[in-house]
C-alpha positions as CSV (number, residue, x, y, z in Angstrom):
1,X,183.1,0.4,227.1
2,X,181.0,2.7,225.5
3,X,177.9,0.7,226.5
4,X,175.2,1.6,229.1
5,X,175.9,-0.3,232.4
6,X,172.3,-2.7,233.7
7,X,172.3,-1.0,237.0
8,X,169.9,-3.2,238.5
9,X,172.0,-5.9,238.5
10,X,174.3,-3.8,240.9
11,X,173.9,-4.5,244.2
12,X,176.1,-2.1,246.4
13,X,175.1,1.5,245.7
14,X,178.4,2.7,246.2
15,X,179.6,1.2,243.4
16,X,177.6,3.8,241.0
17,X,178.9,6.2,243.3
18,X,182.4,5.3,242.8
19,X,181.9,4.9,239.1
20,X,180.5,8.8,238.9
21,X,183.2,9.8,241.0
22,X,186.0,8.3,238.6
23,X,184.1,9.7,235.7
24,X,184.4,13.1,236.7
25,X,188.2,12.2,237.8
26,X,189.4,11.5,234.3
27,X,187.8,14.2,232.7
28,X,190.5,16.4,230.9
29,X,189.9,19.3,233.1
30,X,187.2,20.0,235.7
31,X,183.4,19.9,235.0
32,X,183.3,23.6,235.9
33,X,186.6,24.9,234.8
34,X,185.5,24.2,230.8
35,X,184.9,27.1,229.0
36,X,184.7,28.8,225.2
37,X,185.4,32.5,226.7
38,X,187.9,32.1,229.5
39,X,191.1,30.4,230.4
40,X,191.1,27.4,233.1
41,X,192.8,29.8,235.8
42,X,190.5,32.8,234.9
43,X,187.4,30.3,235.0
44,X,188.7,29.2,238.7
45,X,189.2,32.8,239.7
46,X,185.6,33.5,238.9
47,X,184.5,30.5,240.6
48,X,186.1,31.6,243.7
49,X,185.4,35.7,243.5
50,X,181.7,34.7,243.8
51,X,182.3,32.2,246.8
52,X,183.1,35.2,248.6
53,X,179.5,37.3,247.9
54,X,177.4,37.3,250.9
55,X,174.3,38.2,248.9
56,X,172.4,35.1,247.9
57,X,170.6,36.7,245.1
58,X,173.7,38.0,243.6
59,X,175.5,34.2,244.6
60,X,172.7,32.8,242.2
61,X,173.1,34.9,239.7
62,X,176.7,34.9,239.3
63,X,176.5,31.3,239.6
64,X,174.3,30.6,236.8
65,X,176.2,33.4,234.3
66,X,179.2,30.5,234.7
67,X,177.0,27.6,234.4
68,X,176.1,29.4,231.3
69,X,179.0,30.3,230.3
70,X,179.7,26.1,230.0
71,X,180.1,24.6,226.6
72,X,176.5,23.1,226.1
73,X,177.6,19.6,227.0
74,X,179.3,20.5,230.1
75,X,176.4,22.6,231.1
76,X,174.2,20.2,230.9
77,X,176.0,17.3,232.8
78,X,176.3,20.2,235.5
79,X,172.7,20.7,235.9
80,X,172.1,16.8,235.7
81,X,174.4,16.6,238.1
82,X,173.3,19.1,240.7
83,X,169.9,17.6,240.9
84,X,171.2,14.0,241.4
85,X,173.0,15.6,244.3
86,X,169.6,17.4,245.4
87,X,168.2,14.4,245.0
88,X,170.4,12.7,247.6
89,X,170.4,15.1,249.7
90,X,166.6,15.8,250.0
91,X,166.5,12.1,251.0
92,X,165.0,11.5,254.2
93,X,167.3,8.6,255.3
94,X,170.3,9.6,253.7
95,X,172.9,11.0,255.5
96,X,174.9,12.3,252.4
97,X,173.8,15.9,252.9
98,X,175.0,19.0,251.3
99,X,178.0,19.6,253.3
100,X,179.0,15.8,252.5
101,X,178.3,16.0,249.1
102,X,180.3,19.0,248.9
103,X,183.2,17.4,249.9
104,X,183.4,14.6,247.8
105,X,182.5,16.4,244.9
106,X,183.6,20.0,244.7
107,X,186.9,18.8,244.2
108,X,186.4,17.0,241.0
109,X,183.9,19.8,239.9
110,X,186.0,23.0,240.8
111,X,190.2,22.1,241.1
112,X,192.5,22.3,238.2
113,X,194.4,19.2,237.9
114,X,197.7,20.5,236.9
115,X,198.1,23.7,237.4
116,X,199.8,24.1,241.0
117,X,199.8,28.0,240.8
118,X,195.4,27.8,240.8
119,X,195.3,25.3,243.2
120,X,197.3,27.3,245.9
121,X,195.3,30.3,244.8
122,X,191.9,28.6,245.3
123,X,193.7,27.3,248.7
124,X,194.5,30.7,249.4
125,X,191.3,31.7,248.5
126,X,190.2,29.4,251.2
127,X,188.5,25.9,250.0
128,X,185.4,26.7,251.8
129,X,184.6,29.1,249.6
130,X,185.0,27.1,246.5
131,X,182.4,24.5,248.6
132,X,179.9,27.2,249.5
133,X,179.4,27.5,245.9
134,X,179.6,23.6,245.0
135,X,176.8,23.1,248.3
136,X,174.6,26.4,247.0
137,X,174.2,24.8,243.6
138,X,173.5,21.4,245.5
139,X,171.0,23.3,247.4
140,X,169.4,25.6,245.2
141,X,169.4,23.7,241.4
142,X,165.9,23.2,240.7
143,X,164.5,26.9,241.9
144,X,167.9,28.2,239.3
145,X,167.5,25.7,236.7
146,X,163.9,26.0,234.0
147,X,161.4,23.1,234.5
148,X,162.3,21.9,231.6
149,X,165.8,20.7,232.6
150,X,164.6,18.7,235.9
151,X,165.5,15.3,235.9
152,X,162.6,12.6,236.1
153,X,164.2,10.0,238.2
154,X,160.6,8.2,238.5
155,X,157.0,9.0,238.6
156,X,157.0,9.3,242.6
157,X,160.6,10.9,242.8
158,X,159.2,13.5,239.9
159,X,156.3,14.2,242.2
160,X,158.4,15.0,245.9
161,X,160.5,17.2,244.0
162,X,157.9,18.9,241.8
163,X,159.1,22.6,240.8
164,X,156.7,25.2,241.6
């Protein structure tokens, strides 16, 4: 505990999978749903209100005003993890698109974990907005996020996924 794991010593990829996963499980409250200025349920409502904007530019920057809006520690996982998902998903081979990572993830990233009066709210709410928001981030991290946040996975990986 508290130690960095030798990931090369891993051999079923799924296993770091499953570690990230349960990670973001025990958190006290979701990823997203941490904030200074609002309250768990009003950070949820936002997330949803802006699942529901047709607009793309508007979707981006409503998105990134809550990203922003993150304690710095959160924030900064968040954007780590969005381009991990990228990542995967730009892969050529992989079959762990947006849409997949979506559901696997927006869960952890978006859902309260106690409160059953936001959760049927968000289900009201439909959870395919929540994930249209969860796969836009997915999608679009590196053209929302600066340069200077982009992870360097390796010299080859940096180069694919250069920012412009």
């Amino acid at each position: 505990i508290g130690q960095y794991p030798d990931f090369k010593q891993i051999k079923q990829i799924h296993l770091v999978a499953a570690l990230l996963k349960n990670w973001l499980k025990l958190l006290p409250e979701p990823l997203l749903l941490a904030s200074d200025e609002m309250t768990i349920s009003e950070a949820a409502a936002a997330w949803l209100a802006i699942a529901n904007q047709h607009d793309h530019t508007l979707l981006e920057q409503n998105a990134k005003t809550l990203l922003w809006q993150l304690p710095r520690y959160h924030r900064q996982v968040a954007i780590d993890l969005f381009q991990l998902l990228n990542d995967i998903h730009s892969r050529p081979l992989c079959k762990m698109n947006s849409a997949n990572l979506t559901i696997i993830f927006a869960p952890l990233l978006i859902y309260p974990r106690d409160d059953t009066g936001i959760m049927q709210s968000l289900c009201r709410g439909g959870t395919s907005g929540v994930n249209v928001v969860v796969a836009f981030l997915i999608e679009n991290c590196y053209r929302m996020f600066p340069k200077s946040t982009k992870i360097m996975l390796s010299n080859s990986m940096s180069e694919r996924f250069k920012v412009n």
